[in-house]
N, CA, C and O of each residue as an XYZ file, in Angstrom:
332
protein
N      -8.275     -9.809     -1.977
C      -8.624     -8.433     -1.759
C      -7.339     -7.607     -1.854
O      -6.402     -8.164     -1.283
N      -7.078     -6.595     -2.340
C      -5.935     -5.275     -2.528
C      -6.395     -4.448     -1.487
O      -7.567     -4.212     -1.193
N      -5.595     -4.121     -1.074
C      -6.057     -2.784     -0.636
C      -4.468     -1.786     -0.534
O      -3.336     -2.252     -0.407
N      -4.865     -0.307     -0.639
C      -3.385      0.481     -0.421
C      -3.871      1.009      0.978
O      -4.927      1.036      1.610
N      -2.599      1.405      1.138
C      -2.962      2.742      2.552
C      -1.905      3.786      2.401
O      -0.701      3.537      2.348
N      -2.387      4.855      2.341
C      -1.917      5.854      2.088
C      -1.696      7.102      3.146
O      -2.672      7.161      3.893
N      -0.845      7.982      3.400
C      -0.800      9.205      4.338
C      -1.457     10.233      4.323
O      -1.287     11.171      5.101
N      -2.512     10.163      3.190
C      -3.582     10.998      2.850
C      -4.845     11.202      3.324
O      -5.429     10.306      3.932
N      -5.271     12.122      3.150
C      -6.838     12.277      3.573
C      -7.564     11.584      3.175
O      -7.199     10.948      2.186
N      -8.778     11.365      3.645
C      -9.796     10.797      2.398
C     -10.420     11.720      1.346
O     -10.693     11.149      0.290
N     -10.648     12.783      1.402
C     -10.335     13.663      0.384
C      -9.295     13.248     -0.925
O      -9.265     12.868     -2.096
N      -8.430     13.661      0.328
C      -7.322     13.327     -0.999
C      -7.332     12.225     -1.851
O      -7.327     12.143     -3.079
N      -7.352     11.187     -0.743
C      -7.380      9.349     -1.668
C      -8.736      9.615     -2.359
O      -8.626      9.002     -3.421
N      -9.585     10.019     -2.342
C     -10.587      9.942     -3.290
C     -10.153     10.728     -4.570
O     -10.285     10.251     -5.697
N      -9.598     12.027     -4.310
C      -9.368     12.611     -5.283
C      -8.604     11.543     -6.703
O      -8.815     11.476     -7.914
N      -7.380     10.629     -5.454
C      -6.754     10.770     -6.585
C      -7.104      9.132     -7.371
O      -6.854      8.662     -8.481
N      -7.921      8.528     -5.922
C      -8.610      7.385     -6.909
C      -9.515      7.811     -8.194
O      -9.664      7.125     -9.205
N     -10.055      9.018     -7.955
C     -10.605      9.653     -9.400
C     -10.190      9.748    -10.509
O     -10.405      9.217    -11.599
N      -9.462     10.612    -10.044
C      -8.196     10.983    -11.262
C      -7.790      9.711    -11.982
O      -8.147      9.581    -13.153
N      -7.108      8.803    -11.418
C      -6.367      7.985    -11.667
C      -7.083      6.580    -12.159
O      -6.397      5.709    -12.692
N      -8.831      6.367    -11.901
C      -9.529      5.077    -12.240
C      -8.924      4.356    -11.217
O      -8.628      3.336    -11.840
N      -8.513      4.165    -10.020
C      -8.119      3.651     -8.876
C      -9.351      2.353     -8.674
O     -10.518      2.486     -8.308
N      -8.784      1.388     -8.967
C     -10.333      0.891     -8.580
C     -10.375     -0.126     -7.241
O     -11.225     -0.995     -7.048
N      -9.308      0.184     -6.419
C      -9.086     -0.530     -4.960
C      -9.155      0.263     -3.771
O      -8.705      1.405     -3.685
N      -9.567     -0.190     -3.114
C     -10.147      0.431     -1.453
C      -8.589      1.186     -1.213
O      -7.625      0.614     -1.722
N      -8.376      2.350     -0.511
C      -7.498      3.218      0.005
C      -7.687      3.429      1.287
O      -8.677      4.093      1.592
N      -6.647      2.838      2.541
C      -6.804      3.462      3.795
C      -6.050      4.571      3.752
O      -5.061      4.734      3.037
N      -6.712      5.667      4.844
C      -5.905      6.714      5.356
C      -5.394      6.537      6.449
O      -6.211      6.485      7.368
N      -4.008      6.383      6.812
C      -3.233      6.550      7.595
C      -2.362      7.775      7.940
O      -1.139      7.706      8.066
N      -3.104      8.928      8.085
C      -2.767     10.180      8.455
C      -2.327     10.080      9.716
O      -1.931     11.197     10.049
N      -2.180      9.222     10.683
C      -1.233      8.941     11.950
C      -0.129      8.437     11.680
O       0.908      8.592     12.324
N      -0.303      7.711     10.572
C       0.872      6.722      9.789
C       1.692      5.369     10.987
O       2.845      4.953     11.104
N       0.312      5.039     11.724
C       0.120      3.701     12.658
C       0.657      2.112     11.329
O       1.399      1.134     11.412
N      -0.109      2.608     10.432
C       0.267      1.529      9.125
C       1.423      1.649      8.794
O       2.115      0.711      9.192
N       1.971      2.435      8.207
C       3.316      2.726      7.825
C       4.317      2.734      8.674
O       5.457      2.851      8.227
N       4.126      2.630      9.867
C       5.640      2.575     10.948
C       5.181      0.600     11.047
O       6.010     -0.267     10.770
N       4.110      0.370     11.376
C       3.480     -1.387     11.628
C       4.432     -1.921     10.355
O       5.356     -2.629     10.753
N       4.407     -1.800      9.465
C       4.887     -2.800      7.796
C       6.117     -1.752      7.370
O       6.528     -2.052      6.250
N       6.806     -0.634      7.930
C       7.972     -0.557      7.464
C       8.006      0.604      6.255
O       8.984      0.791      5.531
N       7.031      1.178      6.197
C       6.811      2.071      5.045
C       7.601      3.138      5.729
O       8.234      3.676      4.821
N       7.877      3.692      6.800
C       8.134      4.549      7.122
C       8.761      4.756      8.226
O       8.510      3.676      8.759
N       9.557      5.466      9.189
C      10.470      5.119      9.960
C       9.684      5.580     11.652
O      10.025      5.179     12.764
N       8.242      6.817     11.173
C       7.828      7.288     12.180
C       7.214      8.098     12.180
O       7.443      8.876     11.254
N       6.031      8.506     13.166
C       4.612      9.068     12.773
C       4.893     10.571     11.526
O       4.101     10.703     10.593
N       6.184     11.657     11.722
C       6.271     12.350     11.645
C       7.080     12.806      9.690
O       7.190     13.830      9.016
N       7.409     11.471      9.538
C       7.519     11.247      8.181
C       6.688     11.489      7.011
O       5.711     10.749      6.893
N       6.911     12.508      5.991
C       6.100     12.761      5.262
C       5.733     12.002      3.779
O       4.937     12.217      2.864
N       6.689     11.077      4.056
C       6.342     10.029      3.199
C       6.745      8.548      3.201
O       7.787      8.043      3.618
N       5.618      7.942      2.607
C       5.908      6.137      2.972
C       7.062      5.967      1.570
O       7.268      6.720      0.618
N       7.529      4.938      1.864
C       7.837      4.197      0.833
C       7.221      3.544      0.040
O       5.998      3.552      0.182
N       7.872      2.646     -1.213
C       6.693      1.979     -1.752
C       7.339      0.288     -1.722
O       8.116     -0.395     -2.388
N       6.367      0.128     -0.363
C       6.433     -1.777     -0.224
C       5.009     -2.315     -0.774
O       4.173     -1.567     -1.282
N       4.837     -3.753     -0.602
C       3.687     -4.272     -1.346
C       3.867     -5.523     -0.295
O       4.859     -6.228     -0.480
N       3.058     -5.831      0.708
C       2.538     -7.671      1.481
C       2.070     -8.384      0.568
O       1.704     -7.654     -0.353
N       1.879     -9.545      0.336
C       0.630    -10.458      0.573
C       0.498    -11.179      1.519
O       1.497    -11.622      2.085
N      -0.781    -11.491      1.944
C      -1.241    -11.541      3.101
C      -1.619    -12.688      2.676
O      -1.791    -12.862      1.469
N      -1.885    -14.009      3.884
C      -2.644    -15.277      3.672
C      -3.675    -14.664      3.929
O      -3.644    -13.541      4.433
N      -5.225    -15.546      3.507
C      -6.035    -15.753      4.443
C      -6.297    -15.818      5.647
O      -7.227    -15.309      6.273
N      -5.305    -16.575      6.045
C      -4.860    -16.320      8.044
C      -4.699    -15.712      8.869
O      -4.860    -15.779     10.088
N      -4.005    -14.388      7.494
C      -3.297    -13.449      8.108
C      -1.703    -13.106      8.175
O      -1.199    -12.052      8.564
N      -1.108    -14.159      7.742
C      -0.354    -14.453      7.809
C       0.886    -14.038      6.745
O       1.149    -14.981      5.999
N       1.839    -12.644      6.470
C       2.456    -12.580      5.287
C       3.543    -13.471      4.718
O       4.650    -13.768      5.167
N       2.825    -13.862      3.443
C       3.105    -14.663      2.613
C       4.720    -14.241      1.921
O       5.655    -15.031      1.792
N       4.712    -12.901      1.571
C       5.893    -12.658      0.613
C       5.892    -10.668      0.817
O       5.032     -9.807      1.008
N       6.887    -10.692      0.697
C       7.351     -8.937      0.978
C       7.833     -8.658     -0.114
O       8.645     -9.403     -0.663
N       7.304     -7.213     -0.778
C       8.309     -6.572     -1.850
C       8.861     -5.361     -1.416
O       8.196     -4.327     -1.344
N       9.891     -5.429     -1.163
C      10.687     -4.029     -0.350
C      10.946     -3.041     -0.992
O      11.189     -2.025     -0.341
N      10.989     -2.971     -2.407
C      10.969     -1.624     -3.477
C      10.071     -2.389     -4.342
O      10.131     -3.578     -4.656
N       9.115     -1.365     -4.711
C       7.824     -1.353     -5.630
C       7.832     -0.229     -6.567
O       7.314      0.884     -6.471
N       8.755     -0.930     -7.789
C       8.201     -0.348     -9.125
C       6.908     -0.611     -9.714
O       6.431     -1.644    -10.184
N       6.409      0.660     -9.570
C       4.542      0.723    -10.201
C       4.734      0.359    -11.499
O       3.681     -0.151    -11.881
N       5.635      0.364    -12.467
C       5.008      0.313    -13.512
C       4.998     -1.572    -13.863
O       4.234     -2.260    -14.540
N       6.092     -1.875    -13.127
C       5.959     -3.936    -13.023
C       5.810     -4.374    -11.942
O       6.259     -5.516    -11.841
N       5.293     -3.909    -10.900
C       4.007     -4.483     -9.438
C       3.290     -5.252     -9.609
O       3.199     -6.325     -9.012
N       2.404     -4.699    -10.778
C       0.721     -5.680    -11.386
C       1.462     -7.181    -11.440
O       0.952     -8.169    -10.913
N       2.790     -7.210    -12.181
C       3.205     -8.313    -13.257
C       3.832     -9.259    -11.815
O       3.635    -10.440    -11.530
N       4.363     -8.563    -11.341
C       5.418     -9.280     -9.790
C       4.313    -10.342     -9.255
O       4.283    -11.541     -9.533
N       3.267     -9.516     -8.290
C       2.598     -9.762     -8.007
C       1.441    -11.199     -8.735
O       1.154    -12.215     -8.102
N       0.931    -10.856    -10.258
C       0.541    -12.286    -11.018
C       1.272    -12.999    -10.518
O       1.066    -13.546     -9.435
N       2.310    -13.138    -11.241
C       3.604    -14.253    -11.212
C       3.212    -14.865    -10.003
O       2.669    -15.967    -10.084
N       3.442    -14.198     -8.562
C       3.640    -14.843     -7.768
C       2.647    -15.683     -7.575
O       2.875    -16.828     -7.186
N       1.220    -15.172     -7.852
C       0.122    -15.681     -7.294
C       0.233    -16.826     -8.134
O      -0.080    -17.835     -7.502
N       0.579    -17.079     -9.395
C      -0.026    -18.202    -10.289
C       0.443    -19.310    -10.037
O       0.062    -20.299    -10.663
């Protein structure tokens, strides 16, 4: 399962899953409880996350951290690792 979480509305994340053919679930973290939890961000009042990427076991358990996430080779990082 993917999922992002974002500092946005749901408005917004819908908007821009529109726009964009987004085709993965988007949390809103407009408290930004997610983003201070995994490091995206330093604190509720921050107007923007960074861009990290988890994978998560089944367990629960994170598997592997990407601490800078270039979008345009994420998709490819990410394969790799899984295969």
């Amino acid at each position: 399962m993917i999922l992002g979480a974002s500092f946005d509305t749901m408005d917004e994340n819908a908007a821009f899953a529109e726009k964009f053919q987004f085709p993965f679930r988007l949390l809103c973290d407009t408290g930004r409880e997610i983003g201070v939890a995994y490091g995206a961000c330093d604190g509720p009042k921050d107007r923007s996350a960074r861009r990290i990427s988890y994978v998560i076991g089944p367990d629960g358990t994170i598997t592997h951290v990407f601490p800078k996430v270039d979008a345009r080779n994420h998709p490819r990082e990410v394969l790799d690792l899984l295969a």
